[in-house]
VMD Tcl script that builds the backbone (N, CA, C; Angstrom):
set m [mol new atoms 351]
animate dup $m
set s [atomselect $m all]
$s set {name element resname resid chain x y z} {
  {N N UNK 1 A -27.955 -15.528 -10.940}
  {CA C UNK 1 A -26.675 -15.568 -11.615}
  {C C UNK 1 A -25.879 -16.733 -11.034}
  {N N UNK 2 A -25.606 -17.463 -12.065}
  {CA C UNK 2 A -24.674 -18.821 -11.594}
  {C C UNK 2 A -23.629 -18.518 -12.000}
  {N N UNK 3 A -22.591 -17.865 -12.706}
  {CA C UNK 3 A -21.619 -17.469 -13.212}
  {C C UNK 3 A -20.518 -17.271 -12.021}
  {N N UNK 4 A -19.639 -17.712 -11.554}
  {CA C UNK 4 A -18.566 -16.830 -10.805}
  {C C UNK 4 A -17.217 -17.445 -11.141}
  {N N UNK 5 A -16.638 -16.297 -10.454}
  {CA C UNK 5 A -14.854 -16.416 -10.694}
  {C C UNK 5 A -14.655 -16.279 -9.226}
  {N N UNK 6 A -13.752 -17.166 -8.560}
  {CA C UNK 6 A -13.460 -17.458 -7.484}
  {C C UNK 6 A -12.073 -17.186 -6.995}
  {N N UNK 7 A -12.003 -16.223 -5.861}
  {CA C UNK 7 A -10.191 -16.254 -5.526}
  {C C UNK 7 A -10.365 -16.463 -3.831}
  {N N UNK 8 A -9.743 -17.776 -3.843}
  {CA C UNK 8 A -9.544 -18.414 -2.137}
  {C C UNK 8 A -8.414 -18.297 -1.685}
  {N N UNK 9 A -8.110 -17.924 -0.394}
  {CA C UNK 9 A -6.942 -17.581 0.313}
  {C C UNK 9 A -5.994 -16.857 -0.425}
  {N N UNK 10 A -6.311 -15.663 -0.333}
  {CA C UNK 10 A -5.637 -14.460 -0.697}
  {C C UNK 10 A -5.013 -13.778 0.381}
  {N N UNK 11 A -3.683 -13.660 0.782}
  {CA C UNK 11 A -2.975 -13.629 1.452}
  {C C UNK 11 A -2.756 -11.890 1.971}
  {N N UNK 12 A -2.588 -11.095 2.870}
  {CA C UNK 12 A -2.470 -9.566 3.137}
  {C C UNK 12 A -1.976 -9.603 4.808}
  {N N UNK 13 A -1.091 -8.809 4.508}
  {CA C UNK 13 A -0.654 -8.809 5.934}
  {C C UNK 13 A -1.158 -7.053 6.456}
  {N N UNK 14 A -1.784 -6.864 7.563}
  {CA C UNK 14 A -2.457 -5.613 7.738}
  {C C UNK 14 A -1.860 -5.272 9.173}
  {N N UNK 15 A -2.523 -3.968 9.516}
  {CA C UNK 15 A -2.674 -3.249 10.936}
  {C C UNK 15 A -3.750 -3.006 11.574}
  {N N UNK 16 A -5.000 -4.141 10.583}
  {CA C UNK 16 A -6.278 -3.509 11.241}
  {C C UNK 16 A -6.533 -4.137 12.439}
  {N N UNK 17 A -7.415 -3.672 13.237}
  {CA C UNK 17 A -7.751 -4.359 14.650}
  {C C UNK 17 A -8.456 -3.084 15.778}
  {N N UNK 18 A -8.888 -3.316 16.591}
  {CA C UNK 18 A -9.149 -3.046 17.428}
  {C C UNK 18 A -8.166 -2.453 18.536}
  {N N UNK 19 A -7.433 -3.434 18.930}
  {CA C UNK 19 A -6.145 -3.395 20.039}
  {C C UNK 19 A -5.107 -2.551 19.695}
  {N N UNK 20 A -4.110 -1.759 20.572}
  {CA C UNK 20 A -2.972 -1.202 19.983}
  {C C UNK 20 A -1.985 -1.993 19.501}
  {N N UNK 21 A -1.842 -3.355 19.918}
  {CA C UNK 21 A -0.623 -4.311 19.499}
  {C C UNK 21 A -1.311 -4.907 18.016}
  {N N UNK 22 A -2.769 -5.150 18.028}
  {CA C UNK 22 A -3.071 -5.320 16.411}
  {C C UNK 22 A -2.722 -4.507 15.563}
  {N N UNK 23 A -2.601 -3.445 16.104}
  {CA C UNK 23 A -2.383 -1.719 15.048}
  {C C UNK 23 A -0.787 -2.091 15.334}
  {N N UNK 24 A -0.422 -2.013 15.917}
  {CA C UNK 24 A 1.562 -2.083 15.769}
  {C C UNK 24 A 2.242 -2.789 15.627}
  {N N UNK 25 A 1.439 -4.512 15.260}
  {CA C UNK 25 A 2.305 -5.098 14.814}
  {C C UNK 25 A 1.730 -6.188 13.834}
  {N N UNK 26 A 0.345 -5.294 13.696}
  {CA C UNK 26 A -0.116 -6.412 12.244}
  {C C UNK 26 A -0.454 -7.849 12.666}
  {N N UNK 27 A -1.101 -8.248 10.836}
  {CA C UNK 27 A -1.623 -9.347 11.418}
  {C C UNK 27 A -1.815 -10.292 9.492}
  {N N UNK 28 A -1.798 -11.302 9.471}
  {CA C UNK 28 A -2.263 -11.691 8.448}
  {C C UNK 28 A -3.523 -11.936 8.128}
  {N N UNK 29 A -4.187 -11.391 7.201}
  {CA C UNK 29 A -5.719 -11.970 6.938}
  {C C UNK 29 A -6.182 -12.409 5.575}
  {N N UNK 30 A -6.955 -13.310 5.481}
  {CA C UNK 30 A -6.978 -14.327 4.467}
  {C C UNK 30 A -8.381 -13.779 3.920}
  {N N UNK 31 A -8.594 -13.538 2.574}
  {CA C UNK 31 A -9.587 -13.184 1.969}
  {C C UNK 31 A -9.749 -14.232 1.105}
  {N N UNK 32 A -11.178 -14.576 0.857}
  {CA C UNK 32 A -11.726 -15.363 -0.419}
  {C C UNK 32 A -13.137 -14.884 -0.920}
  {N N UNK 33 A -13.220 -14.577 -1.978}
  {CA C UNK 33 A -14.154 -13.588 -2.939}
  {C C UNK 33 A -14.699 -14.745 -3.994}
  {N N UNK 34 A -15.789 -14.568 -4.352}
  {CA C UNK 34 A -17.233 -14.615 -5.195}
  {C C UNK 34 A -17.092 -13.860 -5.466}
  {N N UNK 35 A -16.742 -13.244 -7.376}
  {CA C UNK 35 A -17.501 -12.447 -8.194}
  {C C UNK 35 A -18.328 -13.096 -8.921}
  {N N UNK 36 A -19.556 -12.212 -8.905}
  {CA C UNK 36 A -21.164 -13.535 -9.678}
  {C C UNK 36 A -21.136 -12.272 -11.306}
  {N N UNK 37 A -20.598 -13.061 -11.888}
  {CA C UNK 37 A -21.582 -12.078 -13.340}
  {C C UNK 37 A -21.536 -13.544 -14.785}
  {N N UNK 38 A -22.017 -13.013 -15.283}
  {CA C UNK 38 A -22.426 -14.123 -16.857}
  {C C UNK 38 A -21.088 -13.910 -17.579}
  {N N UNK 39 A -21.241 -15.446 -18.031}
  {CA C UNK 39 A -19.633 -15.361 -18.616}
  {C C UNK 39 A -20.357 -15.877 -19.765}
  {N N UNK 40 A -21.489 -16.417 -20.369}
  {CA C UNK 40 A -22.244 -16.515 -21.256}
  {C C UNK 40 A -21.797 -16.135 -22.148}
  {N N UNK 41 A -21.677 -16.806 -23.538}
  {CA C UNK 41 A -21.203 -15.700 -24.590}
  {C C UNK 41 A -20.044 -15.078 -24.733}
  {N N UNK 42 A -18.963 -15.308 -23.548}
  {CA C UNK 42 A -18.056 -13.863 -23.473}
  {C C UNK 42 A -16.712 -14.280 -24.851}
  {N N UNK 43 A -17.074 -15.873 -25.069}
  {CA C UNK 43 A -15.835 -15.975 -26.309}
  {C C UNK 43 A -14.667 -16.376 -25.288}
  {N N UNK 44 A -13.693 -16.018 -25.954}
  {CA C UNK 44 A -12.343 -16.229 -25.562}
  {C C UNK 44 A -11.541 -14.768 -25.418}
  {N N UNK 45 A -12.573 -13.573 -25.078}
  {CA C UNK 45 A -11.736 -12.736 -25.063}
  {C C UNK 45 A -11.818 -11.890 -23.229}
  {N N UNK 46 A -10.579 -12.088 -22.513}
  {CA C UNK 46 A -10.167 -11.354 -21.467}
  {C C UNK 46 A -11.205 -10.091 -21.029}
  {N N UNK 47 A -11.227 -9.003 -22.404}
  {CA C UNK 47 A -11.544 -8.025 -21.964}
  {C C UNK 47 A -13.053 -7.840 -21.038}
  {N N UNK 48 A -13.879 -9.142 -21.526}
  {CA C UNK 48 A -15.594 -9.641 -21.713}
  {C C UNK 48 A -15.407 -10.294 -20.151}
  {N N UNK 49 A -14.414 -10.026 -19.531}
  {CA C UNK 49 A -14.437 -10.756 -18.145}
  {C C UNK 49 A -14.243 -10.077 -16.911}
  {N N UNK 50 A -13.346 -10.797 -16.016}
  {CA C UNK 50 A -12.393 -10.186 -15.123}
  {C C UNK 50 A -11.438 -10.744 -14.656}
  {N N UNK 51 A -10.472 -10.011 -15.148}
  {CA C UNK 51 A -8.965 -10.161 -14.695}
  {C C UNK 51 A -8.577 -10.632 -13.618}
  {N N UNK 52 A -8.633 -11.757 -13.063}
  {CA C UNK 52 A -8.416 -12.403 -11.942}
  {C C UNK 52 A -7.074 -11.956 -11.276}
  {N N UNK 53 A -6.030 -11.589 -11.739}
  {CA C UNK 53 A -4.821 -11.506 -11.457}
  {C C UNK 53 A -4.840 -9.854 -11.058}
  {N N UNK 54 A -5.643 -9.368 -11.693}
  {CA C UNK 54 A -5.820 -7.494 -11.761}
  {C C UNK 54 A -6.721 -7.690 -10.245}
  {N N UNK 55 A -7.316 -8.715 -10.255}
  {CA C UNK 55 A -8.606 -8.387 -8.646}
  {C C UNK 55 A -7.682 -8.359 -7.848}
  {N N UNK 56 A -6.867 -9.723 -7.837}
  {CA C UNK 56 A -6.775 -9.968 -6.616}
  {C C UNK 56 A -5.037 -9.059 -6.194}
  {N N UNK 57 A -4.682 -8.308 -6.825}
  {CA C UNK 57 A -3.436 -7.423 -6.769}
  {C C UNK 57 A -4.484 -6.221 -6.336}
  {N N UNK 58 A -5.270 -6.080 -6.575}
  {CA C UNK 58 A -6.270 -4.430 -5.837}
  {C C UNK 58 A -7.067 -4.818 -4.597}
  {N N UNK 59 A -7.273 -6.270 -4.735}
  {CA C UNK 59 A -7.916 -6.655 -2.887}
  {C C UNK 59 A -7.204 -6.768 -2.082}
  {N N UNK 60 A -5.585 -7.281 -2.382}
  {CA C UNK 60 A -4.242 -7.155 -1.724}
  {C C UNK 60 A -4.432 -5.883 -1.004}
  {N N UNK 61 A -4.101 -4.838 -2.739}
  {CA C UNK 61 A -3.384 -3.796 -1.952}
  {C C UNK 61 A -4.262 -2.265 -1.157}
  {N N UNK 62 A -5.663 -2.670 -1.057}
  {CA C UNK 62 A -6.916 -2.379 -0.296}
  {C C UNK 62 A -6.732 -2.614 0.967}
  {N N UNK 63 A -6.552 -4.192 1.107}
  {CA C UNK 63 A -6.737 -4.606 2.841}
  {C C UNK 63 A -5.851 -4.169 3.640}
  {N N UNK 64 A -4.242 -4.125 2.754}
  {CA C UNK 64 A -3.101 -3.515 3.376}
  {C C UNK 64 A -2.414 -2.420 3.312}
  {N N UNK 65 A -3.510 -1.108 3.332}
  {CA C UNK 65 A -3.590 0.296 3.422}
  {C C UNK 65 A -4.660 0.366 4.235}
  {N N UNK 66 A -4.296 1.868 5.002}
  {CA C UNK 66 A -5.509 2.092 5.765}
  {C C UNK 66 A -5.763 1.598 6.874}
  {N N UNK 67 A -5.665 1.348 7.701}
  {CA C UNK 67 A -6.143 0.601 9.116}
  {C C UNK 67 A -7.268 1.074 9.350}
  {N N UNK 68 A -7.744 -0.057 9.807}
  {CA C UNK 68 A -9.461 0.561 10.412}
  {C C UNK 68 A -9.228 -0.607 11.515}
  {N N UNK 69 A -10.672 -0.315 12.015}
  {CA C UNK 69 A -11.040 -1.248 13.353}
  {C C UNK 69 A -11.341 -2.492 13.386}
  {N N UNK 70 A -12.686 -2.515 12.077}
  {CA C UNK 70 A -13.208 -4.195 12.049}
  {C C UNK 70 A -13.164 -4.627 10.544}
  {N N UNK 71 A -13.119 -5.891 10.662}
  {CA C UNK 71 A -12.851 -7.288 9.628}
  {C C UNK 71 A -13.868 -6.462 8.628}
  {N N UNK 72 A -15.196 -6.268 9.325}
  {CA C UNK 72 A -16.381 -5.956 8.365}
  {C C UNK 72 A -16.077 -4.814 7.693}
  {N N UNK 73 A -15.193 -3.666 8.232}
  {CA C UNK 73 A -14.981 -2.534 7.586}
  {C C UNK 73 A -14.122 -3.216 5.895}
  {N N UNK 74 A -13.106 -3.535 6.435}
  {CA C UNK 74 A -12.062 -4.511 5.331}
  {C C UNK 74 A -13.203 -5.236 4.251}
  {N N UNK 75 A -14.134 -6.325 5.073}
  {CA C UNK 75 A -15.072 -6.657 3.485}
  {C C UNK 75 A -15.722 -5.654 3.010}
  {N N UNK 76 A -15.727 -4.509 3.466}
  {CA C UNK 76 A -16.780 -3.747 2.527}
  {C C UNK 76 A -16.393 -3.425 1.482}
  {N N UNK 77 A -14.521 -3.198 1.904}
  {CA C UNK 77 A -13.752 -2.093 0.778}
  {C C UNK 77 A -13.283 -3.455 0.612}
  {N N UNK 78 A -13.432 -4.539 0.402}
  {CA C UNK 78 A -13.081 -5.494 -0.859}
  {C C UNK 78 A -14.706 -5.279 -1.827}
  {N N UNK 79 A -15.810 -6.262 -0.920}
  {CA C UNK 79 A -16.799 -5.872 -1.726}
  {C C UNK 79 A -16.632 -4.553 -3.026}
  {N N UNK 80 A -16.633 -3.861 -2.425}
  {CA C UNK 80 A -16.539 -2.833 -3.532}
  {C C UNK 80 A -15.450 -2.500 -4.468}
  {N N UNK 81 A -14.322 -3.161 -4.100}
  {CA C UNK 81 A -13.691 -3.097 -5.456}
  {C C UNK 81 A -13.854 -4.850 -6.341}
  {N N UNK 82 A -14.840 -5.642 -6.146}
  {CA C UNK 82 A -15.054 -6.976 -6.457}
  {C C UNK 82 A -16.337 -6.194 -7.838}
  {N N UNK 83 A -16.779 -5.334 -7.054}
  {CA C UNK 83 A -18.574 -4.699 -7.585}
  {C C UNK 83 A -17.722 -3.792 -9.018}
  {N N UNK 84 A -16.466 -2.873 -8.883}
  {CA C UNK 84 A -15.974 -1.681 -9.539}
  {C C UNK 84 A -15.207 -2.526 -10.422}
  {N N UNK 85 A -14.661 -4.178 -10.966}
  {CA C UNK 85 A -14.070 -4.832 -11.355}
  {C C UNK 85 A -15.084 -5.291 -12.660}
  {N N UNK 86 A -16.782 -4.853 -12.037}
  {CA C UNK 86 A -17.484 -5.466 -12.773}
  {C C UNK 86 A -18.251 -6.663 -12.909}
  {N N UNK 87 A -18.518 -6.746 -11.473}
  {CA C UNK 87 A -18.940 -8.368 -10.969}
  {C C UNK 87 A -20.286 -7.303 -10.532}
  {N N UNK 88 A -21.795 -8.595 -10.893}
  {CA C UNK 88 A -22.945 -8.120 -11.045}
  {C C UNK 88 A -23.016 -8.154 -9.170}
  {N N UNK 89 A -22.580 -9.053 -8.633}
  {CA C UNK 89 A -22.895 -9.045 -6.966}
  {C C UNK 89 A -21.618 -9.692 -6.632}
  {N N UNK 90 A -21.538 -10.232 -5.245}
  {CA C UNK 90 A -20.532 -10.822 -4.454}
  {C C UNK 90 A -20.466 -11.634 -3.550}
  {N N UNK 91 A -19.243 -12.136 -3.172}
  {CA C UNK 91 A -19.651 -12.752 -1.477}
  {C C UNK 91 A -18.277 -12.814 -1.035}
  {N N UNK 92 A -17.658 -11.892 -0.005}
  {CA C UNK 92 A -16.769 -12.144 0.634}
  {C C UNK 92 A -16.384 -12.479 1.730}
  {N N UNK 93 A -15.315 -12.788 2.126}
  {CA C UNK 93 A -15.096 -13.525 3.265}
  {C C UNK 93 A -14.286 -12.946 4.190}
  {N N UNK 94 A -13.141 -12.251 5.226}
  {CA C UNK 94 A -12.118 -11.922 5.379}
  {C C UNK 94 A -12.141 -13.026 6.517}
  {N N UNK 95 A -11.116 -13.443 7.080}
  {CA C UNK 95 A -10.365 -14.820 8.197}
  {C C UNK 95 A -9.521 -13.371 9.088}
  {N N UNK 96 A -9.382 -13.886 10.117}
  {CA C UNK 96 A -8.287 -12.991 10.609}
  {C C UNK 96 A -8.080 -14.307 11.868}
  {N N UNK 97 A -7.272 -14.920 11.079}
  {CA C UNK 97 A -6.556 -16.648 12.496}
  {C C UNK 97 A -6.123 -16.101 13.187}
  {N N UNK 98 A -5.592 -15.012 13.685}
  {CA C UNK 98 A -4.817 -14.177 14.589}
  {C C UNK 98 A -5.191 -13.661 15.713}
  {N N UNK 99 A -6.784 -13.600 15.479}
  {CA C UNK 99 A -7.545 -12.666 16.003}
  {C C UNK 99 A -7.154 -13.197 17.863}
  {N N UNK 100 A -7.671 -11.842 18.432}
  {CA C UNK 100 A -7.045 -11.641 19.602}
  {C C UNK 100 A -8.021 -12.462 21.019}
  {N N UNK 101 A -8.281 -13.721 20.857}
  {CA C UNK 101 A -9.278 -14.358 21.150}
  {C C UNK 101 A -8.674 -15.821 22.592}
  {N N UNK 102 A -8.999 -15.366 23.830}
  {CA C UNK 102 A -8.253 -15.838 24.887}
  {C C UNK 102 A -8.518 -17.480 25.138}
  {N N UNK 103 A -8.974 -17.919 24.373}
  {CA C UNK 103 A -9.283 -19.445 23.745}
  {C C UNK 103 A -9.095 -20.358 22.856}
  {N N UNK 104 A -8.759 -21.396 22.457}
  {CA C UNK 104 A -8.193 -21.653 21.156}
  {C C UNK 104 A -9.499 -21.596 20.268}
  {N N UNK 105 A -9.162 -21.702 19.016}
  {CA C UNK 105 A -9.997 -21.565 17.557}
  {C C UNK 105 A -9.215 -21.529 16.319}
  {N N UNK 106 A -9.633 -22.063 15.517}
  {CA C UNK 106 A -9.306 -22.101 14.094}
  {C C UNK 106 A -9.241 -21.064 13.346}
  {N N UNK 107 A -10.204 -19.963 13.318}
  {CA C UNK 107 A -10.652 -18.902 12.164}
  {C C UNK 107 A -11.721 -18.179 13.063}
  {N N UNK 108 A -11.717 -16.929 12.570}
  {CA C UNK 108 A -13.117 -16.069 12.558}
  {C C UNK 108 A -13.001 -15.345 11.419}
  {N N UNK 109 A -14.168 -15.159 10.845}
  {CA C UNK 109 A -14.280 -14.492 9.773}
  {C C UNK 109 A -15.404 -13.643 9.690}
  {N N UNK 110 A -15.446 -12.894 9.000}
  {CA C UNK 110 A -16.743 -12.145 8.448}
  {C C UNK 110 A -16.963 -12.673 7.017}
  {N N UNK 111 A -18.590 -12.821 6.805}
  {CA C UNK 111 A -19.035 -13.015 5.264}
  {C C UNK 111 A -20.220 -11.958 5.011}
  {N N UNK 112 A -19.865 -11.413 3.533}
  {CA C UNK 112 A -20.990 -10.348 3.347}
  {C C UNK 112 A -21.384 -10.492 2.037}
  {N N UNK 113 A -22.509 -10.332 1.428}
  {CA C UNK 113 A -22.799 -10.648 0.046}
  {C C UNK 113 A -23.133 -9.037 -0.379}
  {N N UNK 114 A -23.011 -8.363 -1.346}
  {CA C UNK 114 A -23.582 -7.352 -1.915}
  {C C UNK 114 A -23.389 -7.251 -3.189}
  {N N UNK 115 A -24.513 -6.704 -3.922}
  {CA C UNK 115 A -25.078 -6.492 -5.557}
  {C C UNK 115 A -24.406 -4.805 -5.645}
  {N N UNK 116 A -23.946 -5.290 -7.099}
  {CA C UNK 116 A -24.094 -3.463 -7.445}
  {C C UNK 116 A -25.218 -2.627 -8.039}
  {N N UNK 117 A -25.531 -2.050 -7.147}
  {CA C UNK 117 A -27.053 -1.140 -7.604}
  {C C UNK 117 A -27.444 -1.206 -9.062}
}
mol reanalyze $m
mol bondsrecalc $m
mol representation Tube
mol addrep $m
């Protein structure tokens, strides 16, 4: 599948982390998503697609509910609402520049690809 719709630096401010000061005072993390499905054929009509504006308002408001521990937990529950949107597979990314890391660096991220069964 060569087909995708692309959303880069998607902005969420969270509580996930590891640390108690990640949990209490948040953090920003930057998502960018690959949905892979065929746009082949689809015409000019919306419904034959995906709502780019509908994804990325439910990957928002996913990352910033819920606290969990790791980045990877966060791509899964994007993955899967990228898969429930109707995208044949994926590839996401989450950044967390924040991360609690006693050295300088640019980014860490997690990347995960998954198909829907």
């Amino acid at each position: 599948m060569t087909d995708e719709i692309r959303l880069r630096g998607l902005r969420a401010f969270a509580h996930h982390g590891v640390f108690d000061d990640e949990r209490a005072n948040g953090q920003e993390f930057i998502i960018d998503v690959d949905a892979r499905l065929s746009l082949s054929g689809l015409g000019d009509d919306i419904a034959q697609t995906i709502h780019y504006g509908e994804l990325a308002v439910a990957i928002v408001d996913a990352v910033e509910t819920d606290p969990v521990d790791l980045i990877e937990t966060v791509a899964e529950r994007v993955a899967a609402i990228v898969l429930g949107f109707g995208a044949v597979s994926t590839r996401v990314e989450v950044h967390k520049p924040s991360a609690p890391i006693t050295v300088r660096f640019d980014d860490v991220s997690v990347v995960i690809e998954r198909t829907r069964a």
